[in-house]
C-alpha positions in Angstrom: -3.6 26.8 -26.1 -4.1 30.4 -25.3 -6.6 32.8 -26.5 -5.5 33.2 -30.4 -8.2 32.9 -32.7 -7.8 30.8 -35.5 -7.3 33.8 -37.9 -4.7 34.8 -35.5 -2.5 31.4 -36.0 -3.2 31.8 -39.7 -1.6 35.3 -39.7 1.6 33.5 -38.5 2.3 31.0 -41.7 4.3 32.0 -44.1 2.7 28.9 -46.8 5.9 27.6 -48.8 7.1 25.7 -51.9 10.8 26.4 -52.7 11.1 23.4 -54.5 13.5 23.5 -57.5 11.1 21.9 -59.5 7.7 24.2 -58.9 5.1 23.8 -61.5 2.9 27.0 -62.2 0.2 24.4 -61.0 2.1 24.1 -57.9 2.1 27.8 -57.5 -1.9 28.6 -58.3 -2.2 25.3 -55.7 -0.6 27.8 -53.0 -1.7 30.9 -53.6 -5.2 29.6 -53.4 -4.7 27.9 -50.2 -3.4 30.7 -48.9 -5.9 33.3 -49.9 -8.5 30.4 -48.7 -6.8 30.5 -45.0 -5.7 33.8 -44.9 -2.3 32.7 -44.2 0.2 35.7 -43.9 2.7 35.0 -47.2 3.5 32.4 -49.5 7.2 31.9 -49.6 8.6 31.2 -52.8 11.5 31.6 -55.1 12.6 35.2 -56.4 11.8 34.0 -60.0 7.8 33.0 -59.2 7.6 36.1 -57.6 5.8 38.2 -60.9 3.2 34.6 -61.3 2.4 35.0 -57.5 1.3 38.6 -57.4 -0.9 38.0 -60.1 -2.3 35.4 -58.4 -2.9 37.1 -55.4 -3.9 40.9 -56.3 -7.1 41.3 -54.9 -6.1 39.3 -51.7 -3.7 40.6 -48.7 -1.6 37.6 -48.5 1.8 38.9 -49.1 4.7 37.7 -52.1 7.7 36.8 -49.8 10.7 36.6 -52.1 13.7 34.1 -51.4 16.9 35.9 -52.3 20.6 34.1 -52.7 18.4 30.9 -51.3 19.4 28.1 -50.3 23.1 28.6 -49.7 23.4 32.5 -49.2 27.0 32.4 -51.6 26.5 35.4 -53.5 28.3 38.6 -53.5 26.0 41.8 -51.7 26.1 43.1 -54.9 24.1 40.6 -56.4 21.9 40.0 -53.2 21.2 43.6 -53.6 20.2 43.6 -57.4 17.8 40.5 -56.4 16.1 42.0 -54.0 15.4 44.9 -55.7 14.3 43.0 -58.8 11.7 40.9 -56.8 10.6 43.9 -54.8 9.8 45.4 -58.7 8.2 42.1 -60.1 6.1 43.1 -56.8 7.6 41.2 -54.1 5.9 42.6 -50.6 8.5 40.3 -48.6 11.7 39.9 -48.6 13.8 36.4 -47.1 17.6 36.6 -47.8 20.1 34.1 -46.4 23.3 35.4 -44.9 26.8 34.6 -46.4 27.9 32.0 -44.0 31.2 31.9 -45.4 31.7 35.5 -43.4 29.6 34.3 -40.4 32.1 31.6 -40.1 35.1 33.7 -40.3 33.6 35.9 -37.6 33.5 38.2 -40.3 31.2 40.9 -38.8 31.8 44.5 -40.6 30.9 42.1 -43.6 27.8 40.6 -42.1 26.3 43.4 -40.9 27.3 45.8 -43.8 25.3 43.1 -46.0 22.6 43.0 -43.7 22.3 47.2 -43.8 22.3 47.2 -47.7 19.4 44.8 -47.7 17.3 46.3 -44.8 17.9 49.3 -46.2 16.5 48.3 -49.9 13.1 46.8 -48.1 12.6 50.3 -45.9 12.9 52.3 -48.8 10.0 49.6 -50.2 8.6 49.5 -47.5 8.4 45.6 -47.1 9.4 43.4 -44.2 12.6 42.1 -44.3 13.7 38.6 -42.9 17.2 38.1 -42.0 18.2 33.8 -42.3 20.8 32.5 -40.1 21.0 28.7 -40.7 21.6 27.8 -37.5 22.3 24.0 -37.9 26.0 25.2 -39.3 26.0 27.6 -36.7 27.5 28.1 -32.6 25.4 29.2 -30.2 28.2 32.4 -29.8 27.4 33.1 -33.8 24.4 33.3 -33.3 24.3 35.8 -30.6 26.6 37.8 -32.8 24.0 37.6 -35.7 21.5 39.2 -33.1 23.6 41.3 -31.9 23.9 43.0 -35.3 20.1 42.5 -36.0 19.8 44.5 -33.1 21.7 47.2 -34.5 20.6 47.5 -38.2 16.7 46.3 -37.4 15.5 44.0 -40.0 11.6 42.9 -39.3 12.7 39.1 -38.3 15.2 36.9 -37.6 15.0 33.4 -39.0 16.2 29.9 -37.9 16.6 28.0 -41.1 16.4 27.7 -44.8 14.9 24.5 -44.5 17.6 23.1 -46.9 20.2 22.6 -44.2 21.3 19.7 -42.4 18.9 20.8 -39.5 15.7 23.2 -39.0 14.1 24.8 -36.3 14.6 24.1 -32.5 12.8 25.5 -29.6 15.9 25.8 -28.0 17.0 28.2 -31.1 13.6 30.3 -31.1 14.2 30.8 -27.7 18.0 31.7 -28.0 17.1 34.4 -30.7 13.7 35.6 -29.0 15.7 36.5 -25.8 18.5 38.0 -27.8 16.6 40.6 -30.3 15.3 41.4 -27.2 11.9 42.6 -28.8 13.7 45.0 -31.4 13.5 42.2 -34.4 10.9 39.3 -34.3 11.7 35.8 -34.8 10.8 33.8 -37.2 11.2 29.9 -37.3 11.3 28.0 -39.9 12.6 24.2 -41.2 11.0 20.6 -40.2 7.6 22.4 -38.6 5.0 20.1 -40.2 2.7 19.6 -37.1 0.1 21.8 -34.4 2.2 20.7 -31.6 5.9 22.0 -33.0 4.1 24.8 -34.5 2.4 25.9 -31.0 5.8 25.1 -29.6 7.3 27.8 -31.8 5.6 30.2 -31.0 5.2 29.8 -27.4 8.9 30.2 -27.3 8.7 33.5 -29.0 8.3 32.8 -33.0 6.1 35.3 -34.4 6.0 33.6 -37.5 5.9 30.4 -39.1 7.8 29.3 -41.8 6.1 25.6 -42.8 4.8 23.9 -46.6 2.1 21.9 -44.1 0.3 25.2 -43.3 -3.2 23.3 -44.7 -2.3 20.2 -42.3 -1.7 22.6 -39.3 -4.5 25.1 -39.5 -6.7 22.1 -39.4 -5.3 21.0 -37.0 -5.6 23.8 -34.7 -9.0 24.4 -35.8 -10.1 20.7 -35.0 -8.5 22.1 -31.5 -10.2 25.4 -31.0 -13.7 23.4 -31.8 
């Protein structure tokens, strides 16, 4: 381990439940654990976005809002009109999933004039913006195209993985993306990370933050580590 503190790991986890079926219990469950380890976001579905904020005013863990998630099959329109909504229901985060349809068909004016529209909604709110690529459906040639155009339109992050797919997070992909954003966009990783040793992995191959719903687990982990 390097010379993080523990506050420093913490500042990487983004603290999820996108489960369908979410209780309000569920979400007081993680805000408080997030306010408790000063994790950097809880990452939830656009429509617990207003229940989150109140939970969490006061604190300076961030509402990350999930917008056309899991499958990213929405028109830019509509992935437009979400984003702003959550980012007005106060929303200080915002995690949309490309239309994979268009990555597929190498689509690019399309993927890159939906990634501009939504970028550009988050700048004008001045809230990070996290691009998701779903890489397990993906080429390695798509996904230096996606980069490619992150490069250009400069959303905060790049992300692996819904965590809905057929696959998450690989080192291999984190490393693939970190080298390709070539420090203009971060990476973010995301999908199957439930441990200290695939979390440290991450971000020793250039994640700079950590998309995970066993943030608790790890952070005790890594604290059990430090000593």
């Amino acid at each position: 381990m390097n010379a993080w503190t523990l506050d420093d790991y913490a500042q990487l986890i983004d603290h999820t439940n996108l489960h369908a079926d979410a209780t309000e219990q569920d979400m007081d469950r993680l805000c408080a654990e997030a306010a408790e380890h000063h994790f950097r976001m809880v990452a939830i579905n656009q429509t617990q976005v207003a229940y989150c904020a109140k939970r969490l005013a006061g604190t300076d863990v961030h509402v990350g809002a999930a917008i056309a998630f899991p499958l990213g099959q929405t028109s830019i329109a509509a992935k437009v009109f979400e984003t702003r909504d959550a980012l007005a229901n106060g929303a200080t985060e915002i995690d949309y999933v490309v239309n994979l349809t268009q990555v597929r068909a190498h689509n690019w004016n399309y993927v890159s004039d939906e990634m501009s529209q939504i970028v550009a909604a988050c700048n004008e709110a001045g809230v990070p913006s996290k691009v998701i690529f779903e890489n397990c459906y993906l080429t390695d040639d798509e996904k230096i195209e996606l980069c490619r155009i992150a490069r250009e339109v400069r959303p905060s992050f790049v992300k692996t993985s819904t965590g809905f797919g057929t696959g998450g997070a690989t080192v291999a992909d984190v490393k693939l993306m970190h080298e390709q954003v070539a420090g203009e966009v971060l990476v973010k990783a995301a999908g199957g990370i439930r441990d200290a040793s695939t979390f440290l992995a991450m971000v020793d191959a250039g994640a700079r933050r950590i998309g995970t719903s066993a943030g608790v687990a790890i952070i005790t982990e890594l604290a059990e580590r430090l000593g």
